[in-house]
N, C-alpha and C positions, 0 to 999 in steps of 0.2 A: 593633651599628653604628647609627647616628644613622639615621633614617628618609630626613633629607634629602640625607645622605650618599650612600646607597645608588646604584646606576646605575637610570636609568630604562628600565622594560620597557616592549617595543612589540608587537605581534602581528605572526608573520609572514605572510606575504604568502595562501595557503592559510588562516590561523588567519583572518583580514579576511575573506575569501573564503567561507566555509563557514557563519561568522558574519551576513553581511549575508544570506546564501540564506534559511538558517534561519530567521532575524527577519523575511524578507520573506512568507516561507512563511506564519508566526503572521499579521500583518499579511490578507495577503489572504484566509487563514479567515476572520479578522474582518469583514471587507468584503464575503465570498461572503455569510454569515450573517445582514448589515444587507438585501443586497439582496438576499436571500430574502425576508426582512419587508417590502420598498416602503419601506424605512426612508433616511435619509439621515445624513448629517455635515456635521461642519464642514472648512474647508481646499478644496483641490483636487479630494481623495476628495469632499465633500458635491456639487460643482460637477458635478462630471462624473454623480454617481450622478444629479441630479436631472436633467441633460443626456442621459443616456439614457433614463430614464423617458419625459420628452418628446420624444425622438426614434426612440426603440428603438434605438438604435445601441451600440455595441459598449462599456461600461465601459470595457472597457482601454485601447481605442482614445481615446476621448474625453480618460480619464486622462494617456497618455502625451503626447497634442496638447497638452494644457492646462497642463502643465509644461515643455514646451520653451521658452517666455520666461526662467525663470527659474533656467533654466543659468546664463545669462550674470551673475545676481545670485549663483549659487549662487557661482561664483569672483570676484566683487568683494567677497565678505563673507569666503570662507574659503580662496581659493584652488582649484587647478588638481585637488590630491587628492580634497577635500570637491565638489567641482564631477563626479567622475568615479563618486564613489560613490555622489551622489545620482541621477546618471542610471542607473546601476546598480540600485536600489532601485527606484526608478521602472521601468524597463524589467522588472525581475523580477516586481513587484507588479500590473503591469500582465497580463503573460503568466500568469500565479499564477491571478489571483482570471479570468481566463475557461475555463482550463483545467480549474478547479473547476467549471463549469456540468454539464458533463458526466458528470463522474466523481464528485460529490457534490450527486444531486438532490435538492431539498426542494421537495416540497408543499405542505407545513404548516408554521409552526411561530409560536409564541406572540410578539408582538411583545415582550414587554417580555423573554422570554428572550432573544430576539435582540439586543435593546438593549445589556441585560450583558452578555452572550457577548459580544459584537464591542466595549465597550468595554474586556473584561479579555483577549478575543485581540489585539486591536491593539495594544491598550497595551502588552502586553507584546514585542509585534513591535515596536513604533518603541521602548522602551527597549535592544533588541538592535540598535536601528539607531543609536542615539545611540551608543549605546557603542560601535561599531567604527566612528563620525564618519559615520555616513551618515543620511539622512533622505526622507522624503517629498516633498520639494519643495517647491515651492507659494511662499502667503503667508508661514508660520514664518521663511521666508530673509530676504522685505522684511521682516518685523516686525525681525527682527536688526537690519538696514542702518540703521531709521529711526532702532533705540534708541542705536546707536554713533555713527549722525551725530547726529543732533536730541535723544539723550534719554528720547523717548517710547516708554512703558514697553511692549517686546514681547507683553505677554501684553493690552495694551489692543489693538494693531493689527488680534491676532485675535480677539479679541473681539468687536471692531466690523465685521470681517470676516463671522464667522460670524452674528451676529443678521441682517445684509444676508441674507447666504445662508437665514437659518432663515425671514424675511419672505418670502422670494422664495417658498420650500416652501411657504406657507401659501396662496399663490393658486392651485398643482396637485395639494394633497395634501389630504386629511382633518385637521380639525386636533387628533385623539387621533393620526394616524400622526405627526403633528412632535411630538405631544407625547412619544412612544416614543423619540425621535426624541434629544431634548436631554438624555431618560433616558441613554441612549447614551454621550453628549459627554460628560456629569457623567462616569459611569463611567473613562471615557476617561482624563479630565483628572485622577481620583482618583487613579488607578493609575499613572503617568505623576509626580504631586506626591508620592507618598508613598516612589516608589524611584528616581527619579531622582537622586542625589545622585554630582557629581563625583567627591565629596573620599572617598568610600566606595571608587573604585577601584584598582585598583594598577596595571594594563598598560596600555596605553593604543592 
């Protein structure tokens, strides 16, 4: 039968659900792992990470504050579903990576491992969030809205986003820790460009 022919597959309701945990799960390894190191990111995750540093205040906490604006973008970009998932993710990723403080101590550990580690656990947590339509939050949302209204290319929004945030790291951080730091992001953004592809999938 013709490909295009075929009925389209969707995940059931449990299959979305077990999905988004799991990816959230990878996701805040990677983010326990960065903030082991003093290390940071880019997006919402970077904000908040370097928001607790200077506050000591609670990652999650910070995290989940700092995304509640962009609810209301999440459903003027993709709707009422993608708007319920990303709070979902958010709210898991949040409770995930402080949950981890606890139950997975680190003393030590090499910054540049960390760097990779949390660019290839995350990444691979936000491609399990792509795929079942959910996401981090944040900036990624406006960058959408801008490129759909205006044009302008999503991956310039965060961009210009992120060096903001990586400037701002350089007046309370070491600048070998930011330099770890964007080692991180690269990672990230690698693993993220090299499997990402829509058109690879079948369910949706």
């Amino acid at each position: 039968m013709d490909a295009d022919l075929r009925p389209e597959k969707h995940y059931t309701l449990f299959e979305d659900l077990q999905g988004l945990v799991i990816a959230s799960a990878q996701a805040a390894l990677g983010l326990h792992l960065l903030r082991a190191a003093g290390l940071v990111t880019g997006g919402t995750a970077g904000l908040a990470l370097i928001l607790s540093y200077v506050t000591h205040w609670s990652f999650g906490a910070i995290f989940f504050v700092i995304n509640i604006p962009f609810y209301g973008f999440a459903y003027y970009a993709r709707g009422m579903v993608f708007c319920i998932k990303s709070l979902m993710t958010v709210t898991f990723v949040s409770l995930m990576a402080e949950a981890l403080k606890p139950l997975v101590q680190i003393t030590a550990i090499n910054p540049a491992a960390a760097a990779v580690l949390f660019g290839v656990s995350t990444g691979v947590g936000l491609l399990g969030l792509f795929r079942h339509s959910g996401s981090l939050g944040g900036v990624s949302i406006v960058a959408v809205i801008l490129q759909d209204k205006f044009g302008f290319k999503a991956g310039w929004t965060q961009t210009i986003h992120d060096l903001i945030l990586f400037a701002a790291a350089l007046t309370i951080m070491p600048w070998h820790q930011v330099a770890w730091s964007l080692l991180g992001a690269v990672v990230l953004n690698v693993v993220i460009a090299f499997n990402h592809r829509r058109d690879w999938y079948i369910v949706t």
